[in-house]
N, C-alpha and C positions, 0 to 999 in steps of 0.2 A: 666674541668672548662674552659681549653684554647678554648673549641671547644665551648660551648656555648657564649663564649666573641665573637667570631666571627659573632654566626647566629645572636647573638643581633645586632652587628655593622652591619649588614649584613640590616635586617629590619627595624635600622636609618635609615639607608642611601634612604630605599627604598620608608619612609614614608615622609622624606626630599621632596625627588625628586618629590611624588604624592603629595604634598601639593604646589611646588612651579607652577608641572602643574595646578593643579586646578585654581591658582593665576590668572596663564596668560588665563586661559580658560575666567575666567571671568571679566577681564579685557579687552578683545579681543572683538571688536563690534558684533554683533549678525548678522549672515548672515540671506540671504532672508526667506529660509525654519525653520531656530528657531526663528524667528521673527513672524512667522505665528503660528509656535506652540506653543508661549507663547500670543501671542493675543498683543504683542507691537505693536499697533497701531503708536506712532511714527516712532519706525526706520520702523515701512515696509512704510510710508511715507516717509523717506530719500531716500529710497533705490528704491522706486517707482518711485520716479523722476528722480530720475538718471539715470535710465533705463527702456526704453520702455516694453520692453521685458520681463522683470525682471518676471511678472507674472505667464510667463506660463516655467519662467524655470526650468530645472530640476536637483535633485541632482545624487546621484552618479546613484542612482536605477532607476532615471528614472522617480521620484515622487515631482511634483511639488510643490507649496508652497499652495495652496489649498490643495493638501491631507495633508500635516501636519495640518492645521490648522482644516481639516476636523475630522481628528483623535481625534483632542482633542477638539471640540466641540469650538473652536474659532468663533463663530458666526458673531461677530462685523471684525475680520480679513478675514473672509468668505466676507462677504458685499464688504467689500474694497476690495480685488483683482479680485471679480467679476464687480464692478464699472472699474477697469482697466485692461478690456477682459481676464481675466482667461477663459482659456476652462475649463466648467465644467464638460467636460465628457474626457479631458486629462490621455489618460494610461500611465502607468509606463511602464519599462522594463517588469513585470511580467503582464502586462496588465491590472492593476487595475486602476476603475477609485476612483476618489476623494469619488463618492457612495460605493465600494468597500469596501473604507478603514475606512468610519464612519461604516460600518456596520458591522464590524469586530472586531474594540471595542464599539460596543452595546452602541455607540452616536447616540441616535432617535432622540434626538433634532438634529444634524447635519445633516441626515440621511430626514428630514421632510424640513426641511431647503433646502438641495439641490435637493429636489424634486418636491419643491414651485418654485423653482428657473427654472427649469424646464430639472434639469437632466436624462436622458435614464436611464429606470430602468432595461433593460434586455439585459446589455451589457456582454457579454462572455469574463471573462479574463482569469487567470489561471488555469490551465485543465479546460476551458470551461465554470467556475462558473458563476452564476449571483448571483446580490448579495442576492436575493432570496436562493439560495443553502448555503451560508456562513450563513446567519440568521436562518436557519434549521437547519443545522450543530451546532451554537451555541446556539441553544434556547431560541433565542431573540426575544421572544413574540409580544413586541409590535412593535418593528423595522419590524418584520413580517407583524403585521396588517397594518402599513404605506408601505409598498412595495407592496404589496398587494392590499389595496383600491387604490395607482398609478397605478394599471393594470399588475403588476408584474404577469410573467407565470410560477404556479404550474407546470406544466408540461415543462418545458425545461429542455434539457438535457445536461450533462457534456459530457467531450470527454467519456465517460465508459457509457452516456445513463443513468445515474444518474437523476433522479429529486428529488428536497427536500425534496419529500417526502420520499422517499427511505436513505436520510440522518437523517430524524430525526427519521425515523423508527429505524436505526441501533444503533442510542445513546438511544433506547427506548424515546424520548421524546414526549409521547401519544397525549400530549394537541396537539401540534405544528405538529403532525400528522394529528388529528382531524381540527386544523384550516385550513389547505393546503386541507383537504378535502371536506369539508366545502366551498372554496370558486374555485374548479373545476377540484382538483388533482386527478390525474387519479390512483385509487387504485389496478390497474393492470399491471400498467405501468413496463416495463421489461428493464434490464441492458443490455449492450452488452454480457453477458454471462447470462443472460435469467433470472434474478432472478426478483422478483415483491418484493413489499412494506414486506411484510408477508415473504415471503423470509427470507428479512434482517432483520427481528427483530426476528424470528425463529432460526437462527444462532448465534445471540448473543444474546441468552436468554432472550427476554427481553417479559416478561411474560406480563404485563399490555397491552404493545403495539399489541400484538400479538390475544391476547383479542380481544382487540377494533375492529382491523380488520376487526376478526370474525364477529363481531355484525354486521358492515356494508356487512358482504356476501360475503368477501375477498374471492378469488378461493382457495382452500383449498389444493389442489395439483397441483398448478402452477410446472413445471420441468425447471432448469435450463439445458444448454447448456448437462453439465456433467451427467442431468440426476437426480440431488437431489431434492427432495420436501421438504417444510419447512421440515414437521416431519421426513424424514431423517437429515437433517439438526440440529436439535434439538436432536435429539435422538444421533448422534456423539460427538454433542458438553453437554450432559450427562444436558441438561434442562427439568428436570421432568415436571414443570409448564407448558412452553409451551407445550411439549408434549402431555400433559393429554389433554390441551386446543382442541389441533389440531387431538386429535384421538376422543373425546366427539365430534367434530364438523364430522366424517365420514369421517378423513384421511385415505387414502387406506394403509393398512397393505402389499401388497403384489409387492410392487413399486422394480424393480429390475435399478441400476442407468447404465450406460453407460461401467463403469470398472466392470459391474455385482455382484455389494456389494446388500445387502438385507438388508430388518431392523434388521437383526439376525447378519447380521457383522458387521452393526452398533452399536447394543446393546453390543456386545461383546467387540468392542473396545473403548466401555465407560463403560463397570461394571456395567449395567444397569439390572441387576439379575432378578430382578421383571419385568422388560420387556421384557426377554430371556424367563420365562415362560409361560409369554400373549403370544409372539408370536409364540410359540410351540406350544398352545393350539388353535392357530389359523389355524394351520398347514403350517406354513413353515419349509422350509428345513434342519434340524442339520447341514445335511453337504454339504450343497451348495457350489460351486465353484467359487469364483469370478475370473475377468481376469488373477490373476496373480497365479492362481488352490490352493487359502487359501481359508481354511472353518473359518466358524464363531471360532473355538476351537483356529486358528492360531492366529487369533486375537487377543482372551483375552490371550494366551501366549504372545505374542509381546507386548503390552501394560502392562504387567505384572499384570493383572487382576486373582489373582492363586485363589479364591473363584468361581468368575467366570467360568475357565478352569474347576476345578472342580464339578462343577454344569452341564458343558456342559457333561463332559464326565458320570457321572453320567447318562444322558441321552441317551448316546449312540454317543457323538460325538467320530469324528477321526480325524489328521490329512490332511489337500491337499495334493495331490502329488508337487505340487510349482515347475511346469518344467521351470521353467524364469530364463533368463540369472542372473537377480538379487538376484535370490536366490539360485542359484550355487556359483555367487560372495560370497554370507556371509557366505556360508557355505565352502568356501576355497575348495571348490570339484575341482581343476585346470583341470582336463581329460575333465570334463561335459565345463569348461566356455570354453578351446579348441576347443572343439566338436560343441557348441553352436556359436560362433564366427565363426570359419571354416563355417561354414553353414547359413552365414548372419544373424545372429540373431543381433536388433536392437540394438546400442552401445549407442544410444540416449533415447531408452525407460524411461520414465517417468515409475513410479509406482504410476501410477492413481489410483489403485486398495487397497492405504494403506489407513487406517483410525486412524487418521486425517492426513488432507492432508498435505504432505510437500514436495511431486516433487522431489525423489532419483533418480540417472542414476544408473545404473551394477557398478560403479566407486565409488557410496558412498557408496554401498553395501559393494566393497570389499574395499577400507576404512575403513570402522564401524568394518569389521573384523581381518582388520591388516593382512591379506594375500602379503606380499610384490610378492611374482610368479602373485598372482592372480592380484594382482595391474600395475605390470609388462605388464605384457600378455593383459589387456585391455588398457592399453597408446597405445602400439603397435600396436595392432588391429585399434585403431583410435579412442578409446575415449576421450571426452574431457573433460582433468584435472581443467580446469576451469570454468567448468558446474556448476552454483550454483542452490540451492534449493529456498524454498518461505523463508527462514529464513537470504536467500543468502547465505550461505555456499556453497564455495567448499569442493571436496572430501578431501585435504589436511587436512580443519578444523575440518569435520569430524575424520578423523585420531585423530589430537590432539585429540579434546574431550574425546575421549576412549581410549587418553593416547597410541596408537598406534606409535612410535616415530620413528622408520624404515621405516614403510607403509607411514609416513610423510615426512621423509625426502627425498625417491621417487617422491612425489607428489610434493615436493617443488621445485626438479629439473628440474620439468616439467614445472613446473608452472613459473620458472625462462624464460620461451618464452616471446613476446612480452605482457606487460602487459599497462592496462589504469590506470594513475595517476589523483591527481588535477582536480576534475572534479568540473564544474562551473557551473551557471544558472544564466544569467541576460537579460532574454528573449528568449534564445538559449540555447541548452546544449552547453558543451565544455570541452574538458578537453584533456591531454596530454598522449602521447604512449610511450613507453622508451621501449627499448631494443640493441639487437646487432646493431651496427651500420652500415647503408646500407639495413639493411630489410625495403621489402615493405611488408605494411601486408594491409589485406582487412578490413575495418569494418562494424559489424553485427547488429544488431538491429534487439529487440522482445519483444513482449507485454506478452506472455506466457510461455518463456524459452523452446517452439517447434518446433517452425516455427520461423527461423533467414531472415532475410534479407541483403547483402548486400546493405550499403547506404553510402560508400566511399573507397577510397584508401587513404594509406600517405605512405611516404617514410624517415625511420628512418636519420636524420644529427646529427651525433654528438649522435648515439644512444636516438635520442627524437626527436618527430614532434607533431604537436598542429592539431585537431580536430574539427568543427564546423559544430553542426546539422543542415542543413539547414532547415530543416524542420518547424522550429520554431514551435516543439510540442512538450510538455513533458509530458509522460502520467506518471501518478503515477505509474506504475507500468511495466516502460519500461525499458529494461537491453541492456548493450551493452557489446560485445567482441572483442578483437581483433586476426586476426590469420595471421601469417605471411606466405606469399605466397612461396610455393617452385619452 
């Protein structure tokens, strides 16, 4: 009873305190940027006078009193800070303009407003968006059709080579597909990793969109970078619909990808049973080899597909011989990772070759296994314990996950090297390095988790130094490391 007396007192106090702040909150004059967001037309005339400036200043992010008031459809507070020179095409830290941010909460009045006004409609701010790609992305129809009749371009691309249409492709949003095409979207248009419209809505199942394509003549085996066609694509990510779509349209069956998977390694590592027998009858391979020497049977065992497996074998499947460092790792074979390592075998190798994909090193291999020798023996060798996958795990978390607690606390010690904390974005990346004090360590930068780059040095004080990308680019899907220089 003692102890609930206390949490009570405990959550007075605490409701005390957030009632007296709310008090003073509203009691307390309205700065420039809430003054805009609520459309007080007076105080942004107090405060207008008072300061010339006042218009285009900005708050912490960098967003001035125009994008609040853009945000929220503040029309009449729109008018006035544009009467006292608002820039209307003013970025934030994140680069967004005042158009940017109506367009983001699906303000078309705001959005039509600053376009009358005579706002740039195909400004590039954060990874490279216009606000064409944000309106695609969110499915905002008519905000569409008004960026658009302003001259807005279908076909511009994000830092990834993204155009909107390839955004609304991936959320499936067919209309707002068809409208971008419609008014000049190029329905061929390719990512920096080579995927086209059809592509992205083939990977994420998104049957209506993938349709539609079709109907307009969409390339029907476009090849990304890796080598995948939608119907690979669809066929991994186990989407019957599109599937049937994209083989009824004369998708080539017999498509071998870059890691050398086949549609049979792909069926197998989605349980796609009735497509393991089309494609047999088709005549491919039972026991095809992909790069890392797994047949289709290896698959649906790793996936734990055991209807599948038995179906294959049924057939006449067999096991790969699987000569890769990473499957010597899971298999705690230490003589073979020895032997394999002795002999340069790559300690970075990706397993390109897994369906679906999630980018394992020899290191999460022998993690997932809990080989502490084996785990041992690749640090040494010079693998790196802080190599994460697309889920971002390192091999350490791997370990936990399978309850591995040994082969963890290995990895943790290693993992105890220079590490990156606190990391920040307010136009630039940033963030903090901590470790032994006195190391210098190099920092690395990668859009793929293959190819690193060195793109700075820092020198530990006090066991921590501070980091700034100069770069000012943040790709969505860039990773950074650090590694202390010996």
């Amino acid at each position: 009873m003692r102890k609930f007396t206390k949490i009570t007192g405990g959550l007075f106090g605490f409701f005390i305190a957030a009632s007296a702040s709310l008090h003073a909150q509203e009691s307390r004059p309205l700065d420039i940027w809430s003054a805009a967001a609520k459309g007080d037309i007076d105080r942004l005339n107090t405060l207008l006078a008072e300061d010339d400036e006042a218009a285009n200043a900005g708050d912490k992010d960098g967003n001035s009193p125009l994008h609040h008031a853009a945000w929220n459809s503040q029309i009449a507070a729109m008018q006035l800070l544009l009467d006292h020179d608002a820039d209307i095409n003013l970025q934030s830290d994140q680069l967004w303009t005042p158009l940017h941010w109506a367009t983001r909460n699906g303000r078309a009045q705001s959005v039509k407003w600053l376009l009358d006004s005579g706002a740039k409609v195909d400004v590039p701010a954060h990874l490279g968006q216009t606000a064409l790609h944000i309106a695609a992305e969110q499915n905002y129809r008519v905000t569409l059709a008004l960026l658009l009749a302003a001259g807005a371009d279908p076909n511009a691309n994000d830092i990834n080579d993204q155009t909107p249409v390839h955004l609304a492709a991936l959320d499936g949003y067919t209309v707002t597909v068809t409208q971008l095409l419609d008014n000049g979207g190029d329905i061929e248009a390719k990512t920096s990793w080579g995927a086209t419209p059809l592509s992205a809505a083939a990977a994420r199942g998104r049957t209506s969109t993938v349709a539609a394509l079709l109907l307009r003549k969409a390339e029907v085996d476009p090849k990304t970078d890796a080598g995948w066609t939608p119907l690979f694509a669809a066929v991994v990510g186990k989407y019957k619909g599109p599937a049937q779509f994209l083989r009824n349209s004369g998708a080539d069956l017999h498509i071998v990808t870059e890691a050398g998977n086949t549609l049979l390694h792909a069926a197998a590592s989605s349980g796609m049973d009735e497509w393991i027998v089309e494609l047999l009858d088709a005549g491919l391979g039972i026991n095809a080899e992909d790069d890392g020497g797994r047949t289709p049977l290896d698959h649906a065992h790793e996936n734990l597909w055991t209807k599948t497996a038995e179906l294959l074998l049924a057939k006449g499947a067999t096991p790969g011989p699987k000569p890769t460092l990473h499957h010597a790792a899971i298999s705690g074979d230490l003589p073979k990772v020895r032997q394999l390592t002795a002999a340069g075998a790559d300690l970075a190798k990706r397993d390109d070759w897994h369906l679906p994909s999630r980018n394992w090193t020899p290191l999460h291999y022998a993690a997932a296994s809990g080989d502490v020798a084996v785990v041992d023996t690749l640090i040494r060798a010079g693998a790196d314990p802080r190599a994460v996958d697309y889920s971002g795990w390192t091999p350490m978390i791997v370990a936990l996950a399978k309850r591995h607690t040994e082969a963890a606390n290995v990895l943790k010690k290693w993992q105890s090297l220079p590490g990156i904390v606190s990391v920040n974005h307010d136009g630039q990346m940033n963030f903090e390095v901590i470790g032994v004090d006195g190391t210098q360590c190099d920092i690395e930068a990668s859009v793929d988790l293959k190819k690193w780059s060195r793109i700075g040095q820092v020198t530990l004080e006090n066991g921590r130094a501070s980091f700034l990308d100069a770069r000012r680019i943040w790709l969505p899907h860039c990773f950074y490391r650090v590694k202390a220089v010996e």
